[in-house]
N, C-alpha and C positions, 0 to 999 in steps of 0.2 A: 504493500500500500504506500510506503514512502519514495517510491519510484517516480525519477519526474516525466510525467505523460505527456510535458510540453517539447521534450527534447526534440523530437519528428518535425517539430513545427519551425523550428529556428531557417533551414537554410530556402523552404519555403516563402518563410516571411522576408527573410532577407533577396528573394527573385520580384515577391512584388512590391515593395519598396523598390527596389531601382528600378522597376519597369514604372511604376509610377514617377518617380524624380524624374523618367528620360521622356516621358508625357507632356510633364511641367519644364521642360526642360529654357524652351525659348522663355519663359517668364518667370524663371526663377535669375537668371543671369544678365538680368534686362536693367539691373538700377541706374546705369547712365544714361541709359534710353529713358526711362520714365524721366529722370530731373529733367533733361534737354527738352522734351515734349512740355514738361507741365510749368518751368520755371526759367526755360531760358537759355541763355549764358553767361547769366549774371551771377558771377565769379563768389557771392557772398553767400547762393546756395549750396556748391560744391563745399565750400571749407563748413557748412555749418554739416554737411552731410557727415566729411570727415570728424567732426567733433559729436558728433552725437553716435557713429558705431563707435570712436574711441570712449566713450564714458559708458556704453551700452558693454563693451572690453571691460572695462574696470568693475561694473557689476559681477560678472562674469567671476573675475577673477576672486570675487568676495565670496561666490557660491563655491568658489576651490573649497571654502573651510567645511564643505558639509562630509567633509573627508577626513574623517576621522583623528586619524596621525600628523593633520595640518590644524586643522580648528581654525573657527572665524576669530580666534586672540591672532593670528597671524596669518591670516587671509585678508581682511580688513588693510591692516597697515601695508599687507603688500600691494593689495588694488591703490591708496593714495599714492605710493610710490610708481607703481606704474605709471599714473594718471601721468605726473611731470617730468620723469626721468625723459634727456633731453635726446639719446641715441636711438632710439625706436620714432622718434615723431617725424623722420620722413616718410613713411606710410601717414602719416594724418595728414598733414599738412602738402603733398604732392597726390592730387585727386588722380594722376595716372598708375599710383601704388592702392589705390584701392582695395583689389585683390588679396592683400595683406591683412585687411582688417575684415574682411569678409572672411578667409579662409581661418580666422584666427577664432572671430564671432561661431564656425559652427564647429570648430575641430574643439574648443574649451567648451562649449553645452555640450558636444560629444561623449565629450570625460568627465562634465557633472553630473547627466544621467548613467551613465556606465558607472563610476563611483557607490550612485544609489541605486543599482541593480547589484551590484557585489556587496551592496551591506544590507540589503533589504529584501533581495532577491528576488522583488517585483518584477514582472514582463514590462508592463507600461512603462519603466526606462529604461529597459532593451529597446523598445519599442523606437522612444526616445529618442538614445542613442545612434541607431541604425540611421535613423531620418537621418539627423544631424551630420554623422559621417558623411552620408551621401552627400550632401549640399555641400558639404567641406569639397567632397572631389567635384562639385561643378564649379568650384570656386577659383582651386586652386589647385597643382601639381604637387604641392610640398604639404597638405592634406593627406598625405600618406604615415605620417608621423603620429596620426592618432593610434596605429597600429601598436609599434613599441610602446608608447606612451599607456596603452590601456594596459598592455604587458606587466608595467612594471607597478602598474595599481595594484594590478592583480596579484602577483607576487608569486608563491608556490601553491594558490588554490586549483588545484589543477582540474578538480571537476567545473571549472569556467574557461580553461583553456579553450576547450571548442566550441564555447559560444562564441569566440572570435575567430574561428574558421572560416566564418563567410568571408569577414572583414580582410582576413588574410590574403585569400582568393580575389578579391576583389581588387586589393591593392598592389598583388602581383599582374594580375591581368592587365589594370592600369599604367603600368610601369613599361611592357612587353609591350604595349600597344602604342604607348608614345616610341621608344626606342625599337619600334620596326616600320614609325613612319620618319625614320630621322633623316633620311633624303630627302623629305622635304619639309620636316623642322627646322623653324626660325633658326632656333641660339643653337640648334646642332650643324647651320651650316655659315651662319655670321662669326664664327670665330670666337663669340663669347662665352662657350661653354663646351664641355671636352669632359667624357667618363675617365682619360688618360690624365687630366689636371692634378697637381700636386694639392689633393683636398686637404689632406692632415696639416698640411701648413697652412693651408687659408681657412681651416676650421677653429687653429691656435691662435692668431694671429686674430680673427674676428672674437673670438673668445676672449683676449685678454684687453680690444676696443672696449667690448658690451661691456666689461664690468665698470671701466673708467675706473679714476679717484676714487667715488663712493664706494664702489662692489670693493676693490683690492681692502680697503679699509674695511670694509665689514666681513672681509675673509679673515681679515687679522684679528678683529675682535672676537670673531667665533672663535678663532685657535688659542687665544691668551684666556678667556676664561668659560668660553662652556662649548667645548670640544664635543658638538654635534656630529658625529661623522655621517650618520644618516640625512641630516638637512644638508650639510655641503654636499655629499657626495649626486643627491639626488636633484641639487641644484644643478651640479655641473654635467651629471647625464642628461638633465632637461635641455640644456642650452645645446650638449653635444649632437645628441636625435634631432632638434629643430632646426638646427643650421646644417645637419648633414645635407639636406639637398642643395641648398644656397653655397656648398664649398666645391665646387665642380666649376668655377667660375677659371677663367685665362686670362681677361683683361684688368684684374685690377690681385693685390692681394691677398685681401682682404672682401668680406660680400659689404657690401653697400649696407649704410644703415639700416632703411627701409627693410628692408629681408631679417633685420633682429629682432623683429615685432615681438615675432612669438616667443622667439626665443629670451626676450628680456624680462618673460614670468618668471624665470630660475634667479636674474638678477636681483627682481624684488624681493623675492621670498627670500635669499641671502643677505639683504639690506636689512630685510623689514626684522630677521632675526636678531641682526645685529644690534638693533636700533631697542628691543623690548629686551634684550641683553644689557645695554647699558643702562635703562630704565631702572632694572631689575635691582643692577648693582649698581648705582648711584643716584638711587633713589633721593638722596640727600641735596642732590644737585639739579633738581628738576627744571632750574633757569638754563642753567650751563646745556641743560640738554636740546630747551627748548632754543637755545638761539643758536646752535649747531642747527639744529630743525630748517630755523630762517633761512642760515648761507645756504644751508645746499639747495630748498628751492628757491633762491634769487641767485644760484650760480648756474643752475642745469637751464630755469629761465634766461639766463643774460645770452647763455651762449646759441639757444632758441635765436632770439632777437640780432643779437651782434655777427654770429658767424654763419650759422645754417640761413638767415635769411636772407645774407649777400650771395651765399651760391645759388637761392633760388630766383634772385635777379640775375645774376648770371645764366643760368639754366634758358631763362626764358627771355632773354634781349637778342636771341638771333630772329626769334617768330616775332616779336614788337616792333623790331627795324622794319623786317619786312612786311607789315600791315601796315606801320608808318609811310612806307614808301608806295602802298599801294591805294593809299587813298588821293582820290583824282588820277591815278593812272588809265593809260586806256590800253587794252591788250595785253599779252603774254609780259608778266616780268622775267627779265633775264638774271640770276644769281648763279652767283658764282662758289663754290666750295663752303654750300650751305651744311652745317654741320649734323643735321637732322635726317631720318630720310622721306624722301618724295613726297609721299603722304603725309607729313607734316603739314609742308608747307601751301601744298591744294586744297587741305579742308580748313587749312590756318588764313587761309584766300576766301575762302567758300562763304566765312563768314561774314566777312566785309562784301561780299556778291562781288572781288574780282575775277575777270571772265579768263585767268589761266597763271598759270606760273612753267616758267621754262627755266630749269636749272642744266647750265652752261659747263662743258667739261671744263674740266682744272686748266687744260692745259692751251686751251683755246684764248687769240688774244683780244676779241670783239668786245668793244665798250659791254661791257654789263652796268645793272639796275646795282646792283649788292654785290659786294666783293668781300667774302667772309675768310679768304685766304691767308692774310696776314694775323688772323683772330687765332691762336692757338687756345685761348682756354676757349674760345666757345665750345670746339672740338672735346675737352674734355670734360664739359661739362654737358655733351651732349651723350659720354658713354656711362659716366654715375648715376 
């Protein structure tokens, strides 16, 4: 009689879920479509778009506590810390990372219902779960991370091992199916991605960015007085699994902020310990603490402000020139060693209703409209 009669049902329920998600499929992936149709391109609905899944993330991150071994005493302080920590907010504030905070919004509800299916052993957050994963993989490639990640929730309960059977299958299929159409995959044939890349080094090397200042120092405080090794250790497999796809990169180091999204829950949760550690033990200095509290959000702020917002002027002055130059033009503009590509700059025209853009080889010496040649950082801010 204690035998579970649901087991039959699992890989079932997991065929029609995704045949449902592949139903909904053009309108579950449509949220830049719906803003453009209903608001425009007035620039102040995108960023509030971004600021509202980024704090809908930071709930999220609060429901982490319903997990036993984490608890909302340090789920809470790790969501504020999310919220401002200044290395993950290229996904908020660059509405073309989107994806980021989409894949991050279903892959964390993923692991809160998964969480309360292993402690409560309900279906309805199998249920849950299943949904949510799916949306992760409409979302996003590096969606795949919920797999290990449930793994390690999971721990040696091995009669749950195979409820994540599907999800396995699923996310092998996924994987085999992007890398057999890599002939004509983008970044498998633009040069910016390579299964041959030196990941281990741009996995350490991103890994020792994310933590900045704050993490190093709250790694310290953990080792000098309350020698967690299960909250570091499980900090830095979080960060390791969610950056493992983002380290396959060729053109830079290091992965781009933006891609630390996810990975900078294991940061907080490393700070936030830090931070209820020194509480603990300097209970006596509750000033001292709280204006430590202050600098660091008017530091990871300033540098919001002062340094990431110039490269986002940067980023975006080679399509400003050329809309600047395109207003009163008549016909095709000619540019030259525009740092974007094509498609950029046709639908960066499209909007102003001009009627073409013609971008001019390098090496060709005909007057052009824009000559982005002598611009070296445009270029490389056209690859970050």
């Amino acid at each position: 009689m204690g035998k579970d009669t649901t087991a039959w049902r699992t890989p079932w329920l997991w065929l029609a879920l995704a045949f449902l998600c592949l139903l909904t499929y053009s309108r579950s992936i449509v949220l830049t479509h719906w803003t453009e149709n209903l608001v425009g391109l007035d620039p102040i609905w995108y960023n509030l778009t971004g600021l509202l899944l980024h704090f809908v993330n930071c709930c999220l991150i609060v429901c982490l506590g319903v997990w036993r071994p984490l608890g909302f005493v340090l789920s809470v302080p790790a969501a504020c810390l999310f919220a401002f920590f200044e290395r993950p907010h290229e996904a908020v504030i660059w509405y073309s990372a989107l994806p980021e905070l989409l894949v991050f919004t279903f892959t964390i509800a993923a692991l809160v219902a998964w969480m309360q299916h292993c402690q409560t052993g309900q279906w309805h957050w199998y249920v849950a779960s299943a949904v949510a994963f799916l949306l992760a993989l409409l979302s996003k490639e590096s969606s795949v991370v919920f797999v290990p990640l449930a793994f390690l929730i999971t721990g040696w309960r091995r009669e749950l091992w195979w409820r994540l059977a599907p999800a396995v299958a699923i996310s092998i299929w996924y994987f085999l199916s992007i890398h057999g159409a890599r002939d004509t995959h983008l970044h498998f044939n633009d040069g910016t991605f390579s299964l041959s890349a030196p990941f281990w080094s741009t996995e350490l090397r991103t890994i020792a960015r994310l933590l900045g200042a704050w993490g190093w120092l709250g790694l310290l405080v953990l080792t000098l007085w309350k020698l967690d090794w299960r909250l570091i250790g499980g900090s830095f497999v979080w960060m390791i699994i969610t950056l493992l796809p983002y380290s396959f990169l060729t053109y830079q180091g290091a992965a781009p902020s933006r891609h630390t999204y996810l990975a900078a829950v294991g940061q907080a949760f490393l700070v936030a310990a830090a931070w209820l550690t020194l509480r603990e033990r300097f209970a006596q200095h509750r000033r001292w603490l709280a204006a430590i509290a202050v600098v660091c959000v008017l530091q990871q702020a300033s540098y919001i402000w002062i340094f990431k917002h110039r490269q986002f002027v940067e980023r975006a002055m080679p399509t400003e020139r050329l809309l600047a130059a395109a207003k009163g033009h008549q016909g095709p503009i000619q540019v030259r060693c525009f740092p974007f590509p094509r498609i950029v700059a046709t639908l960066a025209l499209s909007v102003t209703g001009a009627p073409g853009v013609w971008l001019a080889p390098e090496h060709e010496s005909a007057p052009v409209d824009l000559d982005f040649c002598a611009q070296p950082n445009y270029r490389e801010a056209g690859l970050r």
